[in-house]
TORFIRO-947687 format. One record per residue: residue number from 1; residue in three letters; x, y, z of N, C-alpha, C in turn. Coordinates in steps of 0.001 Angstrom, whole numbers, plus 500000, padded with zeros to 6 digits. Example, Ala and Ser with C-alpha at 12.3 -4.5 7.8 and 13.67 -1.06 7.14 Angstrom:
// residues 2
PAKE / resi / resn / n_xx / n_yy / n_zz / ca_xx / ca_yy / ca_zz / c_xx / c_yy / c_zz
PAKE / 1 / ALA / 513190 / 494310 / 507800 / 512300 / 495500 / 507800 / 513200 / 496700 / 507800
PAKE / 2 / SER / 512850 / 497750 / 507080 / 513670 / 498940 / 507140 / 512900 / 500030 / 507870
// end
This chain:
// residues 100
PAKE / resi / resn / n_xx / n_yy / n_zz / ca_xx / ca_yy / ca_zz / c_xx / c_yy / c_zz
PAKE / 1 / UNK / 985679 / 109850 / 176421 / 984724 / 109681 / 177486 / 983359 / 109369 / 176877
PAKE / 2 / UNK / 982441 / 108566 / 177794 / 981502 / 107880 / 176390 / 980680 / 109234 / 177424
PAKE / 3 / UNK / 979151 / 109155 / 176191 / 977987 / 109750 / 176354 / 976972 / 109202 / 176508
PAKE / 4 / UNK / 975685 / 109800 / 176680 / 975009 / 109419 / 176731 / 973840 / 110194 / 176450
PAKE / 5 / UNK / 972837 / 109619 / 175262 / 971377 / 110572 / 174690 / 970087 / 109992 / 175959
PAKE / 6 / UNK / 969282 / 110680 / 176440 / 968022 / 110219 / 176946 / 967159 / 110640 / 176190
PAKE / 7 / UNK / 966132 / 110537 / 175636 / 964885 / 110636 / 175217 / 963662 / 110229 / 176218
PAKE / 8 / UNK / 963248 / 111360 / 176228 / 961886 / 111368 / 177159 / 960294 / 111333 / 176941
PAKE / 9 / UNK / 959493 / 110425 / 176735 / 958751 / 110661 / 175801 / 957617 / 111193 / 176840
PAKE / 10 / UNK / 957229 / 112448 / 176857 / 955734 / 112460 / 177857 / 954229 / 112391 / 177540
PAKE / 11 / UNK / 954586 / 112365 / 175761 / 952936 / 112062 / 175715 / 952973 / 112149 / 174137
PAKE / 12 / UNK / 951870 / 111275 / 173403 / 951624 / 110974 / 171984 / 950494 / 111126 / 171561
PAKE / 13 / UNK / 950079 / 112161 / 170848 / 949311 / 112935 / 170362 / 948734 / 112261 / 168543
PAKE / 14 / UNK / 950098 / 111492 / 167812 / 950279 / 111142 / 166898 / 950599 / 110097 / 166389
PAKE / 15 / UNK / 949892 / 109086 / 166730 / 950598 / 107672 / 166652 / 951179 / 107482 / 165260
PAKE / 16 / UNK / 950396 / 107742 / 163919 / 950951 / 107276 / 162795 / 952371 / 108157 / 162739
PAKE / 17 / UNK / 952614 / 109015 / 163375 / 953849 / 109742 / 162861 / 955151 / 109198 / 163591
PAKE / 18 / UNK / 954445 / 108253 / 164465 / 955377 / 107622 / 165508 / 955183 / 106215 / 164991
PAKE / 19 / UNK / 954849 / 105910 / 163902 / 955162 / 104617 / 162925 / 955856 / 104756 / 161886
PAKE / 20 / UNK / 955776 / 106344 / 161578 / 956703 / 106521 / 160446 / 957981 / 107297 / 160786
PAKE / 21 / UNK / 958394 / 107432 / 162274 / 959679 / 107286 / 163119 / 960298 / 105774 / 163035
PAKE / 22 / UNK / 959101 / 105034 / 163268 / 959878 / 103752 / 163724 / 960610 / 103462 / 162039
PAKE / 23 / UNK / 959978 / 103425 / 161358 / 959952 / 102712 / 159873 / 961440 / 103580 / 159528
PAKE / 24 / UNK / 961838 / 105066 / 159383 / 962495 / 105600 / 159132 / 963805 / 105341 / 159813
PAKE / 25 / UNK / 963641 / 105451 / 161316 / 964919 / 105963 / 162250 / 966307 / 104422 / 162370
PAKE / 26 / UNK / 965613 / 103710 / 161900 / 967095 / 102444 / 161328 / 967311 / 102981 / 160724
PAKE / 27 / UNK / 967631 / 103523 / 159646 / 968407 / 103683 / 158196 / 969225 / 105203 / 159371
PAKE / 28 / UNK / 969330 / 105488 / 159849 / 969769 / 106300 / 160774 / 971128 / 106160 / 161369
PAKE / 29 / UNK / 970340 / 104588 / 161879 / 972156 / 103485 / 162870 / 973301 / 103732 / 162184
PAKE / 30 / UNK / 973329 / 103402 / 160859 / 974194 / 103404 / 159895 / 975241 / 104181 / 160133
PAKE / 31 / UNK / 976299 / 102914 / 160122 / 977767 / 103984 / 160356 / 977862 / 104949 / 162125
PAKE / 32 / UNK / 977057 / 104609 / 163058 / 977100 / 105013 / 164267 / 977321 / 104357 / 164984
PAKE / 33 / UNK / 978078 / 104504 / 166245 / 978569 / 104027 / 167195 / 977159 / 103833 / 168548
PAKE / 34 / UNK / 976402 / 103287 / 168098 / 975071 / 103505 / 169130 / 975009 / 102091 / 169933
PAKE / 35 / UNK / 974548 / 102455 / 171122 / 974913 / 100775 / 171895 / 973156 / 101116 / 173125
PAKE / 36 / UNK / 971978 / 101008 / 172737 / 970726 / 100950 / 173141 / 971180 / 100465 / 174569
PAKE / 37 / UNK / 970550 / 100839 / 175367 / 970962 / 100509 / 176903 / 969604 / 100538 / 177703
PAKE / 38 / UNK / 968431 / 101172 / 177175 / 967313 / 100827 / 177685 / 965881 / 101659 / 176819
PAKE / 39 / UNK / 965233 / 101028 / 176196 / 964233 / 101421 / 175156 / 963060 / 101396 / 175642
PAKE / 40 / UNK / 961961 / 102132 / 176408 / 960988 / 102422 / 176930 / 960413 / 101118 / 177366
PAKE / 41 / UNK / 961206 / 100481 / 178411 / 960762 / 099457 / 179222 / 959611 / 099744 / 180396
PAKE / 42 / UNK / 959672 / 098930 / 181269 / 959034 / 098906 / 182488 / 959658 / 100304 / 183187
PAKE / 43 / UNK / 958915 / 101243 / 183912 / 959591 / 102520 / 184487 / 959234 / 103120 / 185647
PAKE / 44 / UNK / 959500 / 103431 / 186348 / 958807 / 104255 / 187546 / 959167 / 105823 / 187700
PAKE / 45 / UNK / 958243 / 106313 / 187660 / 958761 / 107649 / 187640 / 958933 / 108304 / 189322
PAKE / 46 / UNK / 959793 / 108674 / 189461 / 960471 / 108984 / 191271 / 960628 / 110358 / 191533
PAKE / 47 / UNK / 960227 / 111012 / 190598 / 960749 / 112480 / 190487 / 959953 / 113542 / 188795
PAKE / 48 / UNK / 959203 / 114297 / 189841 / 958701 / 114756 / 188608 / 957476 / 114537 / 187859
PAKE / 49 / UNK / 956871 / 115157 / 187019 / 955635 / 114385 / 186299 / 955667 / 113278 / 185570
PAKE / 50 / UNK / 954411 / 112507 / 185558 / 954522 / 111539 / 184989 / 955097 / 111662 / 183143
PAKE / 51 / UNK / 955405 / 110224 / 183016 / 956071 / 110204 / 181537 / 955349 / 109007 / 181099
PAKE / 52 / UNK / 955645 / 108711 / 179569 / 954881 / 107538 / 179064 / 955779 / 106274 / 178566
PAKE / 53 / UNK / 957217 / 107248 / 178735 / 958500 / 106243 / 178805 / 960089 / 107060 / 177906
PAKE / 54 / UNK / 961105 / 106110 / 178262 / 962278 / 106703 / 178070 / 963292 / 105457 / 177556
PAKE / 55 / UNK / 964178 / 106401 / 176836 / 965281 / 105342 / 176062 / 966542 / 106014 / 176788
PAKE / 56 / UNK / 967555 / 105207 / 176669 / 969251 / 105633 / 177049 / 970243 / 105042 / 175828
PAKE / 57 / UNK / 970803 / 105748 / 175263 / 971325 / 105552 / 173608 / 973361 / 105715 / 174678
PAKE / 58 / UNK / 974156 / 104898 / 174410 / 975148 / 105080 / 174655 / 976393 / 105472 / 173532
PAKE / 59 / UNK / 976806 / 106451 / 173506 / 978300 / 106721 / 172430 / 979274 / 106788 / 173169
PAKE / 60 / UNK / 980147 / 106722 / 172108 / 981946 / 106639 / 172522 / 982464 / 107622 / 173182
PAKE / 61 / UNK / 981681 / 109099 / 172259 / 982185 / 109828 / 172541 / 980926 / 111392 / 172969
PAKE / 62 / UNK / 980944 / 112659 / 173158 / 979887 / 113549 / 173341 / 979686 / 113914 / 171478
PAKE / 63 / UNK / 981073 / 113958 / 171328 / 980910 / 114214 / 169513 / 980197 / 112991 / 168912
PAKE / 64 / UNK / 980384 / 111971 / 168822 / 979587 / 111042 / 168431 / 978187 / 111086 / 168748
PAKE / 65 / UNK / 977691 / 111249 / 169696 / 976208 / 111368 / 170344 / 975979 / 112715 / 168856
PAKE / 66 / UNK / 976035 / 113628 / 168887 / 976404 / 114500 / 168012 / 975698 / 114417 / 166897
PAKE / 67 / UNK / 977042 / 114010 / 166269 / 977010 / 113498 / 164917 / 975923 / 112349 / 164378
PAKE / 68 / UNK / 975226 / 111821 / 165589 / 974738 / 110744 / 165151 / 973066 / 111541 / 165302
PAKE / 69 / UNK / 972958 / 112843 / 166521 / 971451 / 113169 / 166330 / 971344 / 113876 / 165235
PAKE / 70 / UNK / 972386 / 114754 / 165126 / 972461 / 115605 / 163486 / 972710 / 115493 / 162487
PAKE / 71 / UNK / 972807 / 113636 / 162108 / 972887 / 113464 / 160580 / 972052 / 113210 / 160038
PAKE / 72 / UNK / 972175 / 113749 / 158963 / 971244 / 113600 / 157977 / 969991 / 112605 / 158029
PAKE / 73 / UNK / 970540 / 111457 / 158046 / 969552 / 110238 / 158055 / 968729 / 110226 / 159161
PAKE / 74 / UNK / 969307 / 110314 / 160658 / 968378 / 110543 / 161569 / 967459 / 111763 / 161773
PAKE / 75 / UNK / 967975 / 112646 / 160894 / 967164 / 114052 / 160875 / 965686 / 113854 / 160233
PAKE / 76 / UNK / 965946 / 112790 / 158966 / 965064 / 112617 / 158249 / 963825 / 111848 / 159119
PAKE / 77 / UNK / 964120 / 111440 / 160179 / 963495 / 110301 / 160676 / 962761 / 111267 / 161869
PAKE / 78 / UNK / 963650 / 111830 / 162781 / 963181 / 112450 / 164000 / 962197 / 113395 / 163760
PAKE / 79 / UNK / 961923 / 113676 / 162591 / 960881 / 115121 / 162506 / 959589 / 114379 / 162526
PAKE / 80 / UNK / 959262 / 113433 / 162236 / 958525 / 112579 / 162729 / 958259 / 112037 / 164274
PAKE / 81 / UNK / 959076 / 111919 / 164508 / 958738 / 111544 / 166183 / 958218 / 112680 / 166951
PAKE / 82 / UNK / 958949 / 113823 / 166617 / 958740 / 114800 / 167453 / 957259 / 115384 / 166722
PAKE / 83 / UNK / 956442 / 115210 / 165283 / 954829 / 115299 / 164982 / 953936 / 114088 / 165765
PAKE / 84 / UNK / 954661 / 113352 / 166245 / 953898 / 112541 / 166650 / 953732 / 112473 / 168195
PAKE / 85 / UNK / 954680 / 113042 / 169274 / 954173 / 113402 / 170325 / 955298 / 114351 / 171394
PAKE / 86 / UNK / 955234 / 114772 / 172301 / 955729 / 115588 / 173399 / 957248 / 115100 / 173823
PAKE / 87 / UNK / 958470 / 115225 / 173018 / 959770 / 114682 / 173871 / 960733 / 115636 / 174738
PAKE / 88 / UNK / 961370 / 115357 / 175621 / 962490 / 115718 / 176042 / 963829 / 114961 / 174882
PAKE / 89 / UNK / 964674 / 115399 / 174814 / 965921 / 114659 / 174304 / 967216 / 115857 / 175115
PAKE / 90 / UNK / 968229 / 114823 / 175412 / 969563 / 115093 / 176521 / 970601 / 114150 / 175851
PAKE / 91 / UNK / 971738 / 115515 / 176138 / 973002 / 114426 / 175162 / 973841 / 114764 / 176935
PAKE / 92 / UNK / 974826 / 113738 / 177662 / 974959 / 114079 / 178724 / 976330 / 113353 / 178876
PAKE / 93 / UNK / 977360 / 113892 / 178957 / 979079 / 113783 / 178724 / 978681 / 112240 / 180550
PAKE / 94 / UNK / 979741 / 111096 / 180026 / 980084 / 110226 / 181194 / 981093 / 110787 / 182178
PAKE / 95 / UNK / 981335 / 109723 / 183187 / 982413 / 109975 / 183937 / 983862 / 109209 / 183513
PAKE / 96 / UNK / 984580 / 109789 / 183795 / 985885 / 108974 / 183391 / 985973 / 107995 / 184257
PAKE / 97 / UNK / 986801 / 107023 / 183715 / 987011 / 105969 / 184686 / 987315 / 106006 / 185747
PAKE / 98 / UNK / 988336 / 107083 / 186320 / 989116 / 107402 / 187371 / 987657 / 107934 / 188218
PAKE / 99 / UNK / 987025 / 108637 / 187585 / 986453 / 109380 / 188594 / 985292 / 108531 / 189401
PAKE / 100 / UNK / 984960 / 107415 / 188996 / 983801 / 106167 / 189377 / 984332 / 105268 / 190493
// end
């Protein structure tokens, strides 16, 4: 059943540390099943306080979503994002086919 990560970003306090996310968090992809589905585009917020924007990361599986925020390489990368400003992050199991 695939998954799905959201990242929520509500506010950036730290821009350079959120350049040295960007610079880092490729070497991350590597060997992951990650399929980007929407990277802090155009947004409306409908519910809730405002945000400054949001990503949707798709995996195969809930273990994959997983494995891919807790390895190593992306670990190295995310401690940075999160010095550089205010996130939510959500790993969130799909529906099966049947059930859609």
């Amino acid at each position: 059943m695939s998954a799905y990560i959201i990242f929520i970003r509500e506010a950036t306090f730290n821009p350079s540390e959120l350049e040295q996310y960007s610079l880092k968090a490729p070497a991350g992809l590597s060997g992951h099943p990650i399929k980007p589905l929407a990277m802090y585009g155009t947004h409306e917020v409908i519910e809730g306080p405002r945000i400054e924007g949001a990503a949707l990361l798709e995996f195969p599986s809930f273990e994959a979503a997983k494995a891919w925020y807790y390895s190593p390489a992306y670990q190295d990368a995310v401690k940075h994002r999160l010095r550089g400003g205010t996130y939510r992050g959500i790993i969130i199991e799909g529906l099966a086919e049947q059930a859609i």
